[in-house]
C-alpha positions, 0 to 999 in steps of 0.5 A, a space after each residue: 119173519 125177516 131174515 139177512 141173506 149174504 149174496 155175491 153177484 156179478 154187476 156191470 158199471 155203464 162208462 156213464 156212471 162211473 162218477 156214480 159208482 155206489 149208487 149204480 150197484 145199488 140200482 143194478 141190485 135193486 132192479 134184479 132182486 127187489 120184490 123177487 122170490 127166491 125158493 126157500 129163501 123168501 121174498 126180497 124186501 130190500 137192499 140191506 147194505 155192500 159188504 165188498 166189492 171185488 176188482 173191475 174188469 173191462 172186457 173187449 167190445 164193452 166199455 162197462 165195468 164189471 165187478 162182483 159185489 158181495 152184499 146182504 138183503 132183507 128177506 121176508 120168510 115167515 114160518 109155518 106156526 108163526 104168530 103174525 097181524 096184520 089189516 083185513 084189506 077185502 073180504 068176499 064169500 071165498 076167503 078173507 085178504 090180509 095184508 101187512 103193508 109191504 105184502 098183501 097176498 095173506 089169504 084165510 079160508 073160511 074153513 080157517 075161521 071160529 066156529 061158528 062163523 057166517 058170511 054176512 050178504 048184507 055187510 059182506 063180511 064175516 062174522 063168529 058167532 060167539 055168546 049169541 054175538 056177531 063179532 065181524 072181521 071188519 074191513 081195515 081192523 087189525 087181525 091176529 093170525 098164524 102162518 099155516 101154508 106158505 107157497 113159493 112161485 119163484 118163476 113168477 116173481 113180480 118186476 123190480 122197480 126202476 131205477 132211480 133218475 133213470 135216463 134212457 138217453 145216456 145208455 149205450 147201445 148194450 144197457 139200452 137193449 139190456 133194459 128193453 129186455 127187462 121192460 119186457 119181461 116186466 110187462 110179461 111178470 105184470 100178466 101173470 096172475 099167481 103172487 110170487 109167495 103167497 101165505 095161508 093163514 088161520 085164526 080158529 085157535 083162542 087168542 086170534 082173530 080181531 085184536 079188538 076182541 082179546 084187547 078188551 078182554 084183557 082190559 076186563 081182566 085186569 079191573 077184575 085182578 085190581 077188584 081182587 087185590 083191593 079186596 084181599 087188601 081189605 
């Protein structure tokens, strides 16, 4: 599910934050890659650690440092087949919304549900229909699903989080027009209405669905082995 991925990338240095060397190549690196998609790579998570930084250079015009980093992030890819949990956070007529904390585009189609299932219009949720019981896929209960689909729209990768005690006054007049441009483009990223990565799940198979379900029984079919042994015992 999450995966270290080494990376090399040019950062630039404000004269401002020279005396702040080490937490500004974490911002940079932050603000350019945090909550983006890259294809086949997966979603980045966070800032993992710097492996190395190369020379500084300082070029005509420009009072910034300029270095390469070589450094390593957390990526979240599942796999297709992969066993996940999560919390049901909405459910409608259409399809079931998961989410595991950090990441809530986790979608299961009702086609993707046991059978028999139904929609409940009275507690709007769905239910399966098991031994003439409604077992319901409760908002907030822990689900059991597996990764069926999973789609990568890096184009659309949601904006990076701004930077720590970021303070606009202190900028030059190149890392101003610089986060102006950013800001901007984030107000556009903000409109889009596709998720950057967006799973497709399913709970048909046995042993999926509300972990509630299976927990109980396990717990059933433990008594029922110490009942046996006990037995055998006697």
């Amino acid at each position: 599910m999450f995966h270290l991925l080494t990376i090399e990338d040019r950062v630039r240095i404000p004269p401002n934050d020279f005396n702040n060397e080490v937490q500004t190549i974490e911002d940079e690196i932050e603000k350019k890659y945090v909550s983006k998609v890259v294809l086949d790579g997966g979603l980045f998570i966070a800032l993992y650690d710097i492996l190395g930084t190369g020379d500084s250079y300082v070029y005509s015009g420009d009072g910034a440092a300029h270095l390469m980093v070589r450094f390593r992030m957390v990526v979240f890819k599942p796999f297709k087949g992969e066993i996940m949990e999560g919390v049901i956070k909405k459910s409608t007529k259409d399809q079931v919304q998961i989410t595991i904390g950090f990441y809530d585009e986790i979608y299961l189609n009702p086609i993707e549900l046991p059978i028999p299932s139904s929609f409940s219009d009275e507690e709007k949720l769905w239910y399966w229909e098991w031994n003439d019981n409604q077992l319901f896929f409760e908002n907030g209960g822990r689900v059991r699903f597996r990764v069926e689909q999973i789609e990568f729209n890096p184009e659309v990768s949601q904006p990076a989080p701004a930077p720590k005690n970021l303070n606009t006054d202190s900028m030059d007049s190149y890392t101003l027009r610089e986060y102006k441009e950013r800001q901007a483009e984030n107000e556009r990223l903000l409109q889009q209405v596709k998720s950057p990565l967006i799973l497709k799940v399913s709970v048909k198979d046995s042993g999926l669905g509300m972990i509630e379900w299976w927990t109980g029984q396990d717990a059933g079919n433990e008594e029922d082995e110490e009942e046996n042994d006990q037995m055998n015992e006697e």
